[in-house]
N, CA, C and O atoms as a GROMACS GRO file, in nm:
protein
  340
    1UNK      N    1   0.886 -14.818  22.120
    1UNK     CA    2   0.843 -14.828  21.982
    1UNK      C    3   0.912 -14.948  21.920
    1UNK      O    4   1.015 -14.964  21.984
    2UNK      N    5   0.906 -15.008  21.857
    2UNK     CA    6   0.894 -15.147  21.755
    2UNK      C    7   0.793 -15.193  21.679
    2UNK      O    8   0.672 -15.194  21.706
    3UNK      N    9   0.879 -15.252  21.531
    3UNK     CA   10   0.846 -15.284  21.430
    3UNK      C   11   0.912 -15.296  21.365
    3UNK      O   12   1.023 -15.311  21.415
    4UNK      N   13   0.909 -15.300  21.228
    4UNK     CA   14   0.993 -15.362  21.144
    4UNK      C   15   1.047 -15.232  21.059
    4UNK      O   16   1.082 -15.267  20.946
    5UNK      N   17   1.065 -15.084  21.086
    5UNK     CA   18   1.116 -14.975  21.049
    5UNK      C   19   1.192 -14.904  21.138
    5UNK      O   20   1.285 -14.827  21.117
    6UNK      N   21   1.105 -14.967  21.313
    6UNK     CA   22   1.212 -14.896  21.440
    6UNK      C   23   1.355 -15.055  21.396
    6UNK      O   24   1.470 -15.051  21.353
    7UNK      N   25   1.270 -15.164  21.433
    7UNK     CA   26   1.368 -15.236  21.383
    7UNK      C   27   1.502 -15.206  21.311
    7UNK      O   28   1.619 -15.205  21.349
    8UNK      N   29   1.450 -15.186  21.215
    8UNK     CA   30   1.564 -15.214  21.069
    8UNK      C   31   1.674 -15.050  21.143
    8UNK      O   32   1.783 -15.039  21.088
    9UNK      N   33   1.648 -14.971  21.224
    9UNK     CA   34   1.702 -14.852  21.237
    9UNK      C   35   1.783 -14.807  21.291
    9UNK      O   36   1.876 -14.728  21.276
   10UNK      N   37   1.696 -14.922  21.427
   10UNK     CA   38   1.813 -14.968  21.575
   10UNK      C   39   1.933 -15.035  21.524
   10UNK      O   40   2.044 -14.992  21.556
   11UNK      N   41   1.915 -15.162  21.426
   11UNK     CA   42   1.972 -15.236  21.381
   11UNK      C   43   2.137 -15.169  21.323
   11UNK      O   44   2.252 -15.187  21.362
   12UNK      N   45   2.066 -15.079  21.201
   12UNK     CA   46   2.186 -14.988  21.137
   12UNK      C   47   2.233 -14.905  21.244
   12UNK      O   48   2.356 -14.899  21.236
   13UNK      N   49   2.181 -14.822  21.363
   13UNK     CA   50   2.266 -14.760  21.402
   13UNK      C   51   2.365 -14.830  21.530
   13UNK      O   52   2.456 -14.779  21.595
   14UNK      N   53   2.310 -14.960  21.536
   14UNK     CA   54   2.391 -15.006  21.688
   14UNK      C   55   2.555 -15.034  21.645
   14UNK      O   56   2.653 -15.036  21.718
   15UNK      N   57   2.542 -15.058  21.466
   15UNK     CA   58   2.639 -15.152  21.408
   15UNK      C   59   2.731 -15.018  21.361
   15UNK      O   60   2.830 -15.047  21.294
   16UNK      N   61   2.709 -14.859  21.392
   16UNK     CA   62   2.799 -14.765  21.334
   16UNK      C   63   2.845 -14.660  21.497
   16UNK      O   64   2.796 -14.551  21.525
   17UNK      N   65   2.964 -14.748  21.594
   17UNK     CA   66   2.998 -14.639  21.654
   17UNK      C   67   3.035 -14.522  21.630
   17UNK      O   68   3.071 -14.498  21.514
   18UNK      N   69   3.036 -14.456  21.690
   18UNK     CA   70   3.092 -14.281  21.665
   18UNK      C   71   3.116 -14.228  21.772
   18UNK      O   72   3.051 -14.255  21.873
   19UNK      N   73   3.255 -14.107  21.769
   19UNK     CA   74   3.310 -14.081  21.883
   19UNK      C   75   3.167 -13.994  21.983
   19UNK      O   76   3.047 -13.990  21.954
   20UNK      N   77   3.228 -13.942  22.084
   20UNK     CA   78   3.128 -13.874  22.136
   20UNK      C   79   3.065 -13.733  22.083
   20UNK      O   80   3.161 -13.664  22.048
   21UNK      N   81   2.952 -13.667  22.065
   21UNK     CA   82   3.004 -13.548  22.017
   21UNK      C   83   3.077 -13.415  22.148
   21UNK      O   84   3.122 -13.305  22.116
   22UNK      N   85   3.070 -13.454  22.244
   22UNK     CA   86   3.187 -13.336  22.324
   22UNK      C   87   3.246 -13.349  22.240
   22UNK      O   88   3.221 -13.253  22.167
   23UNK      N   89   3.377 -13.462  22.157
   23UNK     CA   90   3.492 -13.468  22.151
   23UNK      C   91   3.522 -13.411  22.040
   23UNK      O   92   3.632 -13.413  21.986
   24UNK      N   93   3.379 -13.334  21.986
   24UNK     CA   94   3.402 -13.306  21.846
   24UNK      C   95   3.390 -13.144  21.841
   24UNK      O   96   3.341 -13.074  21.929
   25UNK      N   97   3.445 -13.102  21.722
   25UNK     CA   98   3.390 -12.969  21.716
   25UNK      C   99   3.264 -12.962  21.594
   25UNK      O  100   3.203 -13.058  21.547
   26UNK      N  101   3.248 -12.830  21.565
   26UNK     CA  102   3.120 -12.819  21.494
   26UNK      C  103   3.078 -12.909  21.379
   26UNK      O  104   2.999 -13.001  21.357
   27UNK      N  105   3.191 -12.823  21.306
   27UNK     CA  106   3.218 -12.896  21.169
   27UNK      C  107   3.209 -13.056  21.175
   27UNK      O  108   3.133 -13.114  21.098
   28UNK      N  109   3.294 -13.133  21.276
   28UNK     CA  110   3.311 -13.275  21.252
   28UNK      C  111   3.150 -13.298  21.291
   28UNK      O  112   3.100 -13.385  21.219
   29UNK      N  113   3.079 -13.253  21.364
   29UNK     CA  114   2.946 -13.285  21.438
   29UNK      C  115   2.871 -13.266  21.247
   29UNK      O  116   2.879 -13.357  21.165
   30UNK      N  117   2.819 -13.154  21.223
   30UNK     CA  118   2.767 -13.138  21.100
   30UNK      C  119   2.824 -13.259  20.975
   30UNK      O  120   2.750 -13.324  20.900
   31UNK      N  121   2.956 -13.265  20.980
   31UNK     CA  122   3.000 -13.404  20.886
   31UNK      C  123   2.901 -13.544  20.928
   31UNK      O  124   2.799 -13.581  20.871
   32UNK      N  125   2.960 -13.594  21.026
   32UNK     CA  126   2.888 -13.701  21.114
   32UNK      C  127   2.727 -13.695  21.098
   32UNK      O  128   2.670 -13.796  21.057
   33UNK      N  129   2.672 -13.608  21.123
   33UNK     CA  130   2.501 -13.628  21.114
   33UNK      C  131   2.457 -13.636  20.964
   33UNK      O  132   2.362 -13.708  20.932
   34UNK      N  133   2.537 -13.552  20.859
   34UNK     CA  134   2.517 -13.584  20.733
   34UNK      C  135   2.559 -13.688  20.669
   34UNK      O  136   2.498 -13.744  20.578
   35UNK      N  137   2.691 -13.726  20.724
   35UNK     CA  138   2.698 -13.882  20.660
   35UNK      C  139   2.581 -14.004  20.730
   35UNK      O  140   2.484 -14.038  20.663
   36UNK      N  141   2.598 -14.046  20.833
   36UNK     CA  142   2.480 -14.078  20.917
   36UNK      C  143   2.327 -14.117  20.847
   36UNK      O  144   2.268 -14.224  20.834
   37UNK      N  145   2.297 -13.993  20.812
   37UNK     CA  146   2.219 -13.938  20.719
   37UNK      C  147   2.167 -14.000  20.608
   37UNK      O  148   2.053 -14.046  20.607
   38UNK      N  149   2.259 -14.006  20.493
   38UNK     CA  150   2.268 -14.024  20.368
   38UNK      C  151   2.233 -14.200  20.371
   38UNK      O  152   2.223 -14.240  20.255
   39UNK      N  153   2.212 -14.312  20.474
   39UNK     CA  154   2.205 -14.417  20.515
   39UNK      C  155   2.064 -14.454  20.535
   39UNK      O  156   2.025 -14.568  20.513
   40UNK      N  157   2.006 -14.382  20.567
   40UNK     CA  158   1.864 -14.371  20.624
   40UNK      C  159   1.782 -14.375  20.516
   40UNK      O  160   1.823 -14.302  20.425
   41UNK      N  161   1.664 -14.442  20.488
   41UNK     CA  162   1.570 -14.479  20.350
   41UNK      C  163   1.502 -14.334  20.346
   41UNK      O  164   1.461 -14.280  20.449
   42UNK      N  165   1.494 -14.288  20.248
   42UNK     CA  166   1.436 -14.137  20.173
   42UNK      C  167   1.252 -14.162  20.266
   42UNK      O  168   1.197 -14.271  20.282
   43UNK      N  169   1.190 -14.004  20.318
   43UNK     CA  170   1.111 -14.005  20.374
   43UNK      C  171   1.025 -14.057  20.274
   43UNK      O  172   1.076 -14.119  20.181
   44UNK      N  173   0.823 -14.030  20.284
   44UNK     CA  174   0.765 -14.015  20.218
   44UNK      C  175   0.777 -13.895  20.108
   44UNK      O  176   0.835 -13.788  20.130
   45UNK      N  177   0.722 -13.925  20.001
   45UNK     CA  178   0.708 -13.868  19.838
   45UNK      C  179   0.610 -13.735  19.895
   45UNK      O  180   0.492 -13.767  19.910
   46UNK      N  181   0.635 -13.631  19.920
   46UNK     CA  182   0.545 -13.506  19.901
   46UNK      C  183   0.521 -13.464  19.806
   46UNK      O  184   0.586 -13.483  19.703
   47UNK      N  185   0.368 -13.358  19.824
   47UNK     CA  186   0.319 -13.301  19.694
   47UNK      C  187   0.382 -13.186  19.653
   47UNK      O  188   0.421 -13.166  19.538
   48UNK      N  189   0.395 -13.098  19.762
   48UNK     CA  190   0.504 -12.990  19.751
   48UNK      C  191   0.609 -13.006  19.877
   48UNK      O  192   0.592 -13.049  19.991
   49UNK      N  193   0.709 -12.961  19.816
   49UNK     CA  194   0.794 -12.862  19.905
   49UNK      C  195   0.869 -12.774  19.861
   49UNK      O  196   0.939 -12.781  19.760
   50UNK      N  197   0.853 -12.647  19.969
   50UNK     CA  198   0.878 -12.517  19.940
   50UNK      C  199   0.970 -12.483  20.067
   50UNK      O  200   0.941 -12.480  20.187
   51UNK      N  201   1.152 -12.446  19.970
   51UNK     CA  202   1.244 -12.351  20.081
   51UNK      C  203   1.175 -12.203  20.098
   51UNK      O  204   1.107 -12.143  20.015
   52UNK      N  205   1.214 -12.159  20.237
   52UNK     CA  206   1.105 -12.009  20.255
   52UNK      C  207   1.229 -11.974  20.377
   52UNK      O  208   1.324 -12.033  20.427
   53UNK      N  209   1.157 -11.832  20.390
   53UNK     CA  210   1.262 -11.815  20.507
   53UNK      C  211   1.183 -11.774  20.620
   53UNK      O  212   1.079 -11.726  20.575
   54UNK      N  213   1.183 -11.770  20.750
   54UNK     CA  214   1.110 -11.740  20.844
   54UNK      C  215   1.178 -11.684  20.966
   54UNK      O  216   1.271 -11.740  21.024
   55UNK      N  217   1.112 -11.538  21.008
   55UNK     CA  218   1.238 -11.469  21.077
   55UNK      C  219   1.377 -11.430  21.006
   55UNK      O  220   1.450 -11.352  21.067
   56UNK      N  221   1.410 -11.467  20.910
   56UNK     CA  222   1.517 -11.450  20.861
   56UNK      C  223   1.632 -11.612  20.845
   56UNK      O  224   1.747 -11.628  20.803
   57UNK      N  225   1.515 -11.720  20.909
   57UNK     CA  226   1.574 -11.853  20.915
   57UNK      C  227   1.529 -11.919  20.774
   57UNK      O  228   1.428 -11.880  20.716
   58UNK      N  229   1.631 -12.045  20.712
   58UNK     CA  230   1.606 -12.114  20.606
   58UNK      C  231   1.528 -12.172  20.689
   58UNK      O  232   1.545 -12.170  20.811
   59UNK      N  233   1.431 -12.232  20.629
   59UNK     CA  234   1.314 -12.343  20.665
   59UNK      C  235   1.259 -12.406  20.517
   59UNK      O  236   1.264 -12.370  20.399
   60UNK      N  237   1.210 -12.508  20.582
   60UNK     CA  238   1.120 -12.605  20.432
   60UNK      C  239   0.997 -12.631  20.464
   60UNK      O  240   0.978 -12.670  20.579
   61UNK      N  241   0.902 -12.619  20.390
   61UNK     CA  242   0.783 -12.632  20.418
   61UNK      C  243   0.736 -12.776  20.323
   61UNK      O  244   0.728 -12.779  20.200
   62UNK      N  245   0.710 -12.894  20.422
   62UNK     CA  246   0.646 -12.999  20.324
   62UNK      C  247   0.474 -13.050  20.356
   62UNK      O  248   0.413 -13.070  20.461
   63UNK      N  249   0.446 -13.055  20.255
   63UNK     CA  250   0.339 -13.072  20.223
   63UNK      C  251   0.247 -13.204  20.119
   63UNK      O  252   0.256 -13.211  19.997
   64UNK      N  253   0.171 -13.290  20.199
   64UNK     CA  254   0.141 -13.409  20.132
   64UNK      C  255   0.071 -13.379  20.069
   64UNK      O  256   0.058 -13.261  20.036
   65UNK      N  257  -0.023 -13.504  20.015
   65UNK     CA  258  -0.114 -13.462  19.914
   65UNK      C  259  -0.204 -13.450  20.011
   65UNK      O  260  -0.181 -13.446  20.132
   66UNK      N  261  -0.346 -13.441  19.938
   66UNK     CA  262  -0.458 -13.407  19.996
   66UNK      C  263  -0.501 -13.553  20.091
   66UNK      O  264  -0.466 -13.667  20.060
   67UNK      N  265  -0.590 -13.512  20.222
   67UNK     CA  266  -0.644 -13.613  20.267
   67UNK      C  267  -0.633 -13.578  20.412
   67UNK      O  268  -0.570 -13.481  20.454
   68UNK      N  269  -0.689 -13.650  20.476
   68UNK     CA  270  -0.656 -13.614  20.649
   68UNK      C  271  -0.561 -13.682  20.681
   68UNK      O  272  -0.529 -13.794  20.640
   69UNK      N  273  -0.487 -13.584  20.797
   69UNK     CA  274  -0.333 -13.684  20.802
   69UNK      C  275  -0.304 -13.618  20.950
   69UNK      O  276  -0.330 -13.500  20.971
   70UNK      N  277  -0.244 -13.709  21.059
   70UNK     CA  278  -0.234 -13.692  21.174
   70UNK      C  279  -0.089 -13.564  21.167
   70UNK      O  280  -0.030 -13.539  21.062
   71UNK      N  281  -0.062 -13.515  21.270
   71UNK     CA  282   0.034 -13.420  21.280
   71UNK      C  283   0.132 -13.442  21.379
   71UNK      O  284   0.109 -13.535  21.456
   72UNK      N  285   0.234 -13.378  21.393
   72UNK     CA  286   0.345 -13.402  21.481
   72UNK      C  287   0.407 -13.303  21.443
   72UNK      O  288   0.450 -13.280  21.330
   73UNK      N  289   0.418 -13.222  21.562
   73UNK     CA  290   0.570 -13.075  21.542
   73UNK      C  291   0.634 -13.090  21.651
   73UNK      O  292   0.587 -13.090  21.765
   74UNK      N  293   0.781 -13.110  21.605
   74UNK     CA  294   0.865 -13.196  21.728
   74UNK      C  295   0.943 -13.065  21.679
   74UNK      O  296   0.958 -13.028  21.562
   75UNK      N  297   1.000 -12.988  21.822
   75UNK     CA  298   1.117 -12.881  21.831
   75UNK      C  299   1.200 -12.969  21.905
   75UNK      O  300   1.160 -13.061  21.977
   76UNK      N  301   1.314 -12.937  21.884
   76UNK     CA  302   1.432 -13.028  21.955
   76UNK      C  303   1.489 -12.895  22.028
   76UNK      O  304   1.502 -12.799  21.952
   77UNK      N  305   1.514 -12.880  22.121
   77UNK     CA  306   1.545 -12.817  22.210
   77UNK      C  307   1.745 -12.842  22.227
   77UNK      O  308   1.795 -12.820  22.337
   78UNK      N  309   1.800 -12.869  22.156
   78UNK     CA  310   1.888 -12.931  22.148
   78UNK      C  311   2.037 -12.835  22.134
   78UNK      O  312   2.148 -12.857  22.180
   79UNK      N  313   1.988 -12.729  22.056
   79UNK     CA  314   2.055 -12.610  22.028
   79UNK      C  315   2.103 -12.569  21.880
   79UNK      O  316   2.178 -12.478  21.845
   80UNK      N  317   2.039 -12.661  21.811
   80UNK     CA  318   1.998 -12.633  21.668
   80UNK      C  319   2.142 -12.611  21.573
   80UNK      O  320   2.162 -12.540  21.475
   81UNK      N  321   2.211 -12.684  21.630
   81UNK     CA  322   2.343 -12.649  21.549
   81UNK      C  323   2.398 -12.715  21.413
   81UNK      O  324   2.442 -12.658  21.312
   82UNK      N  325   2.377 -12.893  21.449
   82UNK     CA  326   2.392 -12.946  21.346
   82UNK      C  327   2.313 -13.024  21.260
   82UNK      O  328   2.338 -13.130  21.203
   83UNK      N  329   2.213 -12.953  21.260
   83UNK     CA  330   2.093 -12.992  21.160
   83UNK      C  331   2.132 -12.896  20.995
   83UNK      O  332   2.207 -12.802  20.970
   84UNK      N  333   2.009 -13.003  20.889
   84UNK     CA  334   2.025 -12.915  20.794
   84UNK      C  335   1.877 -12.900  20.723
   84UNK      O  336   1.781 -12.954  20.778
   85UNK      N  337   1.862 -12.836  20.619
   85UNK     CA  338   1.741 -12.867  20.523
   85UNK      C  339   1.797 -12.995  20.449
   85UNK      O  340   1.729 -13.051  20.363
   0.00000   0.00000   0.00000
């Protein structure tokens, strides 16, 4: 993938080492992806979004405006630890 958004992304993250996460525990892992984070240009403007819970999990439901719009549901198989809403 390239362009001028993979670009600009590669760019910012080649220029911010960070230890490994083995070396980390939870907490420092959850710090790290949220600072990380806060760097990155704000997604697209939705029409709604709605916190809900599912299974008993926080989840967000976003929603554009009207129109046809391609899809993508990416599960990360990863072990879901240090993600957030």
């Amino acid at each position: 993938m390239s362009g001028p958004f993979a670009d600009s992304q590669l760019a910012a993250f080649v220029g911010q080492p960070a230890p490994a996460f083995a070396d980390l525990d939870v907490t420092a892992m959850r710090a790290g992806v949220a600072q990380r984070a806060q760097s990155r240009p704000p997604g697209p403007e939705m029409a709604v979004v709605v916190d809900l819970t599912v299974a008993g999990r926080p989840a967000r439901l976003y929603r554009p405006g009207p129109g046809s719009l391609p899809v993508i549901v990416y599960l990360h198989g990863g072990g879901w630890t240090v993600g957030s809403l």
